[in-house]
RODO-2510 file (C-alpha; in nm, 4 decimals, decimal comma):
residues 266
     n   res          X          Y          Z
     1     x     0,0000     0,0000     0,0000
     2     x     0,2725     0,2526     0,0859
     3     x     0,4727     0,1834    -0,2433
     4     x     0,1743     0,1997    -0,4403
     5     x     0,0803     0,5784    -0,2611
     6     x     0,4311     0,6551    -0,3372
     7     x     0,3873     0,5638    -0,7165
     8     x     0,1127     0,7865    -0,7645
     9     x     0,2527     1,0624    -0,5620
    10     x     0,5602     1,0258    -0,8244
    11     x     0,3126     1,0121    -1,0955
    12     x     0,1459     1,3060    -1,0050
    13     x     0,4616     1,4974    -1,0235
    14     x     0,4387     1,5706    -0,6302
    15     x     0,6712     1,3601    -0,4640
    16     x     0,9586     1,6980    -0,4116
    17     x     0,6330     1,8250    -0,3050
    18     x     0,5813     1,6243    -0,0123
    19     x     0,9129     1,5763     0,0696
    20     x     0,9484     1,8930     0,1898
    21     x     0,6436     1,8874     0,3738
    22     x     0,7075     1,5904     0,5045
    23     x     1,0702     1,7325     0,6284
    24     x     0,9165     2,0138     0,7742
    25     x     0,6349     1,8532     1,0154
    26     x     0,9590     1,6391     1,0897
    27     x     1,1426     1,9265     1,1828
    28     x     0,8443     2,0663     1,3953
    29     x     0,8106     1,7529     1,5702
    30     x     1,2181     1,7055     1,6894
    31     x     1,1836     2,0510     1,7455
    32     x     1,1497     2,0376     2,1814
    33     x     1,4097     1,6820     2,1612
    34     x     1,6584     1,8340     1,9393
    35     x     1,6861     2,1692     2,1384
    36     x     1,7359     1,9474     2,4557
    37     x     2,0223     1,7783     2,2728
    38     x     2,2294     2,1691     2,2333
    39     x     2,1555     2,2428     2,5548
    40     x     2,3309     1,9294     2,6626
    41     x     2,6191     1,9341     2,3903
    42     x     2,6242     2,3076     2,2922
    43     x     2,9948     2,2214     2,1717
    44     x     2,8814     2,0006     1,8677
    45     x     2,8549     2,0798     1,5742
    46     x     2,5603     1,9328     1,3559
    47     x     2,5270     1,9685     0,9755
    48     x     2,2405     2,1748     0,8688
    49     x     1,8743     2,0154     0,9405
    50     x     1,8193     1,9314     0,5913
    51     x     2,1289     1,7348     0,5418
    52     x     2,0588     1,5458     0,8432
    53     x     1,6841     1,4965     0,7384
    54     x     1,8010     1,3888     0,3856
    55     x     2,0568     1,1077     0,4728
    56     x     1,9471     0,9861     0,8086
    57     x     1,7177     1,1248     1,0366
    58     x     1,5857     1,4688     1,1617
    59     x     1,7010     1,3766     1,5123
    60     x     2,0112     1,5423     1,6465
    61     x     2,0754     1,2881     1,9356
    62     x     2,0387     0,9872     1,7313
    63     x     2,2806     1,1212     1,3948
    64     x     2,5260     1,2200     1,6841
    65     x     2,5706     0,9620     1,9446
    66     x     2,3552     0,7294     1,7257
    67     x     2,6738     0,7586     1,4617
    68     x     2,9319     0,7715     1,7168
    69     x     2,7154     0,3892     1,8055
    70     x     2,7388     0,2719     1,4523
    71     x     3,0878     0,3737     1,4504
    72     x     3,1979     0,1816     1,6981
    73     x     3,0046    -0,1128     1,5846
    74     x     3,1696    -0,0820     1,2646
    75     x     3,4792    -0,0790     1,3820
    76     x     3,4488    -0,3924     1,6064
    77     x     3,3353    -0,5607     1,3191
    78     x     3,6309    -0,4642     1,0840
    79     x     3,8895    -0,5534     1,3520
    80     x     3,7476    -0,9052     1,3912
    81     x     3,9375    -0,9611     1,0266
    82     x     4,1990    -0,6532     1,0073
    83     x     4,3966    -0,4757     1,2759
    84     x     4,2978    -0,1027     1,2101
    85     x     4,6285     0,0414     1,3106
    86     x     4,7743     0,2477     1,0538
    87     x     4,5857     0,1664     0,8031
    88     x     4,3915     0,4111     0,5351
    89     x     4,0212     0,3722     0,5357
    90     x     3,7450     0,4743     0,3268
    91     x     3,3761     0,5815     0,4221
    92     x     3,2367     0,5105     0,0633
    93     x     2,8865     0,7132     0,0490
    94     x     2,9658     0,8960     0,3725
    95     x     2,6711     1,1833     0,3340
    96     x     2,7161     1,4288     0,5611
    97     x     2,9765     1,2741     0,8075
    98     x     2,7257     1,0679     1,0566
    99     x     2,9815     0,7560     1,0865
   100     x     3,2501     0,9178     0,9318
   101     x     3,3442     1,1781     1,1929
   102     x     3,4066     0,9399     1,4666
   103     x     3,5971     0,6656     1,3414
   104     x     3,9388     0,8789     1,3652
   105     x     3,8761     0,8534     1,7381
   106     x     3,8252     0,4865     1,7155
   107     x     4,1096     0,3953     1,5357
   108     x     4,5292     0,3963     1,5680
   109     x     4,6719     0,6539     1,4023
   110     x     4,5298     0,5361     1,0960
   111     x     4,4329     0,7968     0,7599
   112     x     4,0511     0,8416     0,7191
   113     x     3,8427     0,9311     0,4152
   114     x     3,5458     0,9986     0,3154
   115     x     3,3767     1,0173    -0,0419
   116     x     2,9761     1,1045    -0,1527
   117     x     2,8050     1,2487    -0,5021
   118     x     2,6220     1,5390    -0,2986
   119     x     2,8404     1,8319    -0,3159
   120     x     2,6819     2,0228    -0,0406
   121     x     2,7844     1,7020     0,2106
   122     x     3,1108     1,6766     0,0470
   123     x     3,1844     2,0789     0,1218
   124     x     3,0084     2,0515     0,4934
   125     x     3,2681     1,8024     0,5869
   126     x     3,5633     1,9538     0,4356
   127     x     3,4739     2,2760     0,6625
   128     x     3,3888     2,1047     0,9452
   129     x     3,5693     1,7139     0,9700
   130     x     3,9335     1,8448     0,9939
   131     x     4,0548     1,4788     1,0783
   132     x     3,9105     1,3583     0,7780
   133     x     3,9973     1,4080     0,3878
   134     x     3,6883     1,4039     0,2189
   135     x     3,6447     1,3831    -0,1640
   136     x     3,3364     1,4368    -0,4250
   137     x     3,2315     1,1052    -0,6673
   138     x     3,0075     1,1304    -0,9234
   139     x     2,6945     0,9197    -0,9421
   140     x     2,9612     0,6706    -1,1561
   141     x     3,3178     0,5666    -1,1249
   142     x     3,5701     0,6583    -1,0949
   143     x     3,6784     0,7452    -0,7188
   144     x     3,9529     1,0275    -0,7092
   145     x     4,2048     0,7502    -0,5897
   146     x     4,4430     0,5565    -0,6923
   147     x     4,4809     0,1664    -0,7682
   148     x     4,5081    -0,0640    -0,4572
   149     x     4,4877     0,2769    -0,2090
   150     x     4,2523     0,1490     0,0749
   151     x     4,3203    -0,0914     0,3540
   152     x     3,9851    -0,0664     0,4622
   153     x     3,6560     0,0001     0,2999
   154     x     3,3146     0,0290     0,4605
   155     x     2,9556     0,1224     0,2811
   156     x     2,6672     0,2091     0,5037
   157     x     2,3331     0,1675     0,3143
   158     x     2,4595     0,3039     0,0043
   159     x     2,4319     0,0077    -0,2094
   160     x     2,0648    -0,0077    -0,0829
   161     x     2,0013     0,3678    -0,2989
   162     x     2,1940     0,2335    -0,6128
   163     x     2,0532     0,0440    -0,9821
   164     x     2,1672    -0,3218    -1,0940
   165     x     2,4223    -0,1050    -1,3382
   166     x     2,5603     0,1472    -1,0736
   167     x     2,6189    -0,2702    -0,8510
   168     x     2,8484    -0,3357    -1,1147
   169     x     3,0329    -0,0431    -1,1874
   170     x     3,0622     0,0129    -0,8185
   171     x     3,1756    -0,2925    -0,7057
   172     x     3,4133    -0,3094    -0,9591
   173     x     3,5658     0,0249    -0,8680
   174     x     3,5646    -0,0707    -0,5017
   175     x     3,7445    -0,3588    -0,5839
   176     x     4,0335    -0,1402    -0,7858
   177     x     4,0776     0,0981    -0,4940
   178     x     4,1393    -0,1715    -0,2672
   179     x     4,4681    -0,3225    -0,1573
   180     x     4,5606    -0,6633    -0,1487
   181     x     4,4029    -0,8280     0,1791
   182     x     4,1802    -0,5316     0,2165
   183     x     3,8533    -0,5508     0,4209
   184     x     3,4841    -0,3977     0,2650
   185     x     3,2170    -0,3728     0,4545
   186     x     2,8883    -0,3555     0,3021
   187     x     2,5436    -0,3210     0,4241
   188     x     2,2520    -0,4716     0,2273
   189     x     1,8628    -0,4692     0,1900
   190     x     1,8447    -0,8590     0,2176
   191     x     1,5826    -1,1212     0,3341
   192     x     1,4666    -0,9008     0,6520
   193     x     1,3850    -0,6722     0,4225
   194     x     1,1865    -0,8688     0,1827
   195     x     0,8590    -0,8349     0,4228
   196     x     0,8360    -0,4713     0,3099
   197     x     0,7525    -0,5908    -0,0615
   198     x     0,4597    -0,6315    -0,2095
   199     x     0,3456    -0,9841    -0,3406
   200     x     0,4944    -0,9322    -0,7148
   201     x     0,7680    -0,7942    -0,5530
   202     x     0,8619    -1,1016    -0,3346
   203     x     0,8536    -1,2997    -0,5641
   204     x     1,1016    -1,1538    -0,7667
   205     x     1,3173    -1,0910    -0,4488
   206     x     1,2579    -1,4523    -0,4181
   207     x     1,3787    -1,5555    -0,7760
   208     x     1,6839    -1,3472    -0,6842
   209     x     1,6393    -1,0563    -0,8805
   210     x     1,7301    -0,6972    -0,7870
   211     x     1,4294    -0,4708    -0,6880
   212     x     1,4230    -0,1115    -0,7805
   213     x     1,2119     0,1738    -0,6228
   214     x     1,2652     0,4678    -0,8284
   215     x     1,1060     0,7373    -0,7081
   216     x     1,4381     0,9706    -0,7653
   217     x     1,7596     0,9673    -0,8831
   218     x     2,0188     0,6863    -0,7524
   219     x     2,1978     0,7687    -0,4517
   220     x     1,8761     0,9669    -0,3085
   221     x     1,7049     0,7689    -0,0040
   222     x     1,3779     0,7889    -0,2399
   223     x     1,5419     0,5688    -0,4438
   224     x     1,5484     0,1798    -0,2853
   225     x     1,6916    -0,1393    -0,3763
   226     x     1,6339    -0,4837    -0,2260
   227     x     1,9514    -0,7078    -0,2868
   228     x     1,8623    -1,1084    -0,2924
   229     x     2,1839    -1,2768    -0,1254
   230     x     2,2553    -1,4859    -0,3444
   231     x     2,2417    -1,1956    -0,6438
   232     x     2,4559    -0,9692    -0,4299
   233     x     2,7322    -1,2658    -0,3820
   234     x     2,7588    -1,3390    -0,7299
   235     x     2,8385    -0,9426    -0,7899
   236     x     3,0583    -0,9490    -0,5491
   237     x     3,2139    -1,2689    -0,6449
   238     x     3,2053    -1,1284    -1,0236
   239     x     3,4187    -0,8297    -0,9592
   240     x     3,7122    -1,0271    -0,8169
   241     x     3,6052    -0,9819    -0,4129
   242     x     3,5975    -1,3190    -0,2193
   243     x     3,3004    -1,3373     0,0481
   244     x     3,4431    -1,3960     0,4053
   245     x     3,1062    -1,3260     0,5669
   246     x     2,7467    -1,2677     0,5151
   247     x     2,5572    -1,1728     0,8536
   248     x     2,2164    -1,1861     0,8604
   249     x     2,0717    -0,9253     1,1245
   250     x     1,7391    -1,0700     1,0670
   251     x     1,4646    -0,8256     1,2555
   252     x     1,5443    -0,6535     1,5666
   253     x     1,2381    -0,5038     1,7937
   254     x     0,9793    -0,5380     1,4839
   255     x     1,2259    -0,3419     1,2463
   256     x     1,4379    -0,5156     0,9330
   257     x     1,7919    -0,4862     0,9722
   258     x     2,0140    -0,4192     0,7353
   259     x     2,2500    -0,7548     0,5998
   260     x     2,6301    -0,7192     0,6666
   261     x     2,8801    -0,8522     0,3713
   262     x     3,2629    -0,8690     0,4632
   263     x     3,4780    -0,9029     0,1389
   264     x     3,8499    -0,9444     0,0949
   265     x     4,0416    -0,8757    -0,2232
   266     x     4,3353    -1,1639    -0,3006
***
């Protein structure tokens, strides 16, 4: 039901429309919550609303200590295969600097980057992430580094925004920007995620093809895709990565979460 409202609302021509109504009863409802947060850390500094609205949520306690969270989650997942002591490590899709800005803190004296399409994230976090070097992509390869650079690679829900096409192109570029023995982490729509489908949908999903919401561009959060496992391990597989683990999250507190992929390059 919601995916078919959405399809008319983008057939209508209205879905920029009621996006930014829809991000500014959001903002009027965090309004009392996300003044409490300054009051309590008046020292940090947030990206504007909007950005925060766009890639995450409108909520300035959970895109601060909610990041600094998935930070550190991410990085006691990545040492589980790779000692992150000077090593160089790439936020691939890092919008505007949610899990990016606190992974310098978690780490050993190690180089961090960041990368992302938007240019007003990209410029945010250049002004404001001074222990970070953060570049601008475009929507397709390639990355502004070069070959076998990266020790480290994670992707937070960014392969969840992107077509069948921009999998491929993607992966393979990951793939060329990693070193030998290099770790990517990579989150997924997968089988948790299938219950959000409709019927025709499913069974697709099932049959292990990609699924593709396209109510914007790719790389916007309006635009969702559902990887099948097995689909999403033969890309990776295709572009030269070997699969050291898939973890299924499964559903946590009657939410999907999001699959976990850990790939090494030989």
């Amino acid at each position: 039901m919601k995916k078919q409202l959405k399809k008319i609302i983008y057939n209508l021509g209205l879905i920029t429309v009621v996006e930014k109504l829809n991000y500014r009863l959001t903002k009027i409802r965090r309004e009392k919550e996300n003044k409490t947060f300054l009051k309590t850390y008046p020292d940090v500094n947030l990206p504007p609303d909007f950005y925060m609205y766009e890639t995450f949520d409108l909520n300035y306690e959970k895109f601060y200590n909610g990041g600094k969270d998935t930070a550190q989650w991410v990085v006691n997942t990545l040492s589980e295969y790779k000692q992150l002591d000077k090593v160089k490590i790439l936020d691939w899709g890092c919008g505007a600097g949610r899990v990016l800005r606190h992974i310098p803190d978690l780490t050993t004296d190690s180089t961090v980057y960041g990368s992302d399409y938007n240019t007003n994230y990209v410029a945010w976090c250049k002004a404001n992430l001074k222990n970070c070097m953060v570049k601008e992509n475009e929507l397709t390869p390639p990355l502004e580094f070069d070959n076998n650079f990266f020790d480290v690679i994670y992707s937070i829900s960014i392969f969840t925004h992107l077509s069948m096409e921009k999998h491929k192109q993607w992966l393979d570029e990951l793939y060329r920007v990693s070193k030998v023995n290099a770790i990517v982490f990579i989150t997924t729509h997968g089988k948790a995620y299938a219950t959000k489908l409709n019927k025709s949908d499913k069974k697709k999903f099932k049959k292990g093809i990609l699924i593709e919401h396209d109510y914007k561009i790719e790389g916007n959060r309006l635009f969702a895709a559902y990887q099948p496992p097995k689909l999403f391990e033969e890309l990776c597989k295709s572009s030269g990565f070997r699969v050291l683990d898939h973890l299924e999250r499964g559903i946590k507190n009657n939410r999907p979460t999001q699959d976990v992929w850990i790939l090494t390059k030989n």
